[in-house]
N, C-alpha and C positions, 0 to 999 in steps of 0.2 A: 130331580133335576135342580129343585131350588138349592140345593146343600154344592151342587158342582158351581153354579152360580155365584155361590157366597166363597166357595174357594177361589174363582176365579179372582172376584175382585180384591179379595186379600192379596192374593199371589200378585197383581198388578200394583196393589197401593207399597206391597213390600218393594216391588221393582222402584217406583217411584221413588223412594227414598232411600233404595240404596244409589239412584240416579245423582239425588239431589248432595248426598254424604259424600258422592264424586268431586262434585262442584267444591264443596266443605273442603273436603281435602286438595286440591288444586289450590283452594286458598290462603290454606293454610300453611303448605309448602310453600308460594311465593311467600307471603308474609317471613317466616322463616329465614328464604334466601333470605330477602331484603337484610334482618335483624344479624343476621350471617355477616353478610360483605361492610355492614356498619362496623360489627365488632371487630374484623380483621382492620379495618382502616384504622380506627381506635389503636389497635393494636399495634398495627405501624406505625402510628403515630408517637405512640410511647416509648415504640424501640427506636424509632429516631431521637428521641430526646435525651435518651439514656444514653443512646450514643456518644451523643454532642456532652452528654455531662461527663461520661467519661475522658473522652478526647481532652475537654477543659480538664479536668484534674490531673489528666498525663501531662500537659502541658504546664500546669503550674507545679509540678513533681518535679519536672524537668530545670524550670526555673530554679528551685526550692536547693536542690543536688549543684547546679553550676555556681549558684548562691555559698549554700556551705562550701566546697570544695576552694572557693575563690578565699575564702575567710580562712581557710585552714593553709590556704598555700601562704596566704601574708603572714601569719602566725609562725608558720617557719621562716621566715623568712626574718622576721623581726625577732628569731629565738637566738641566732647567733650575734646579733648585734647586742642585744642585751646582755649575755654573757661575756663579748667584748668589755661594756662600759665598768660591769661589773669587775672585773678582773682591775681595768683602769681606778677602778672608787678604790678596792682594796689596796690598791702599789701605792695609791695617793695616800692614805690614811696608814698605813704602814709606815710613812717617812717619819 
């Protein structure tokens, strides 16, 4: 009977500790979430930023395109007067 004895109390201290490896794990999942829902924050927090960096670079694209475009329309614009005066310098120096 001593040998059923000595099984029992194994059997009970194994129980124990898979009790307590219970708790362990309970803990370690919340710990877990917790280190979870930080990194999504984190995470959103970078896709927000990237965002707004984006948006800013679209918007100074935008500037950048109405910028050139405005430069290129005066450049035609002063292309025919130029070859007017030209024409004028030639008839002058011609005489």
């Amino acid at each position: 009977m001593a040998g059923g004895d000595v099984t029992i109390e194994i059997l009970k201290d194994i129980r124990d500790e898979i009790r307590g490896l219970g708790g362990e794990i309970r803990g370690v999942r919340s710990e877990l979430g917790q280190e979870i829902r930080g990194l999504r924050e984190d995470t959103n927090q970078r896709f927000h930023e990237v965002g707004a960096a984006i948006l800013d670079l679209a918007e100074q694209n935008r500037f950048i395109v109405r910028y050139t475009k405005a430069v290129a329309e005066r450049h035609a614009d002063v292309e025919p007067r130029v070859s007017a005066l030209e024409d004028r310098v030639d008839k002058l120096e011609s005489k």
